[in-house]
N, C-alpha and C positions, 0 to 999 in steps of 0.2 A: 137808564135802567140797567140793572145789571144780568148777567143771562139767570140767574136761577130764579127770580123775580118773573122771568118772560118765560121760562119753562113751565112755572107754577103756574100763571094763567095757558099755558096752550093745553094745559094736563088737566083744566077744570078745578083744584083745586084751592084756587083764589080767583075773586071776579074782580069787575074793573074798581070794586068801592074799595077794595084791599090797598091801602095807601105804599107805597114803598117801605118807608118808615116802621109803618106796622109787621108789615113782613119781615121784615128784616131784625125787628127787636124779638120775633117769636120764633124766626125759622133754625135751624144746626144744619150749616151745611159739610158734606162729605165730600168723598172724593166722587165725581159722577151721579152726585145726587144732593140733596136738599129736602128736609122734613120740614114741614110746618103745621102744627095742631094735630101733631098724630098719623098724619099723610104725609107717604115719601115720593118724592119725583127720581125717575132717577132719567137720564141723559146722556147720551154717548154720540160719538162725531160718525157721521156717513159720510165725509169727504163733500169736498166743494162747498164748503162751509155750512150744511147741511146736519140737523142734527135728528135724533129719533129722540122720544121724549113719553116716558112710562110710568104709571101710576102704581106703586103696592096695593093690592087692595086689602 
C-alpha cells in the first residue's frame, strides 16, 4: 500500500471497503497531500519516521 492510501484511511476519509485501486483511479495527489472525492489529506514528516496526518474540512 502506498502512503497516501494509508494516510487516507488514518484521516477517516476512506474505510477499509475503499479498494486500493479505487482510490487511487479517483485520488490527485500533491505535494504533502492527496484529495480524494472532494476530501483533502494533507501530511507532513515529525521525524523518526513519524507522520502528522490532516483533514481540510
Amino acid at each position: 500500500m502506498n502512503f497516501s492510501y494509508r494516510a487516507a484511511r488514518k484521516a477517516g476519509v476512506i474505510d477499509n471497503n475503499t479498494s486500493v485501486e479505487e482510490f487511487y483511479k479517483n485520488a490527485k495527489e500533491g505535494n504533502g497531500s492527496v484529495t480524494y472525492k472532494g476530501q483533502t489529506v494533507y501530511y507532513k514528516a515529525n521525524g523518526n519516521g513519524q507522520y502528522q496526518v490532516t483533514t481540510a474540512k
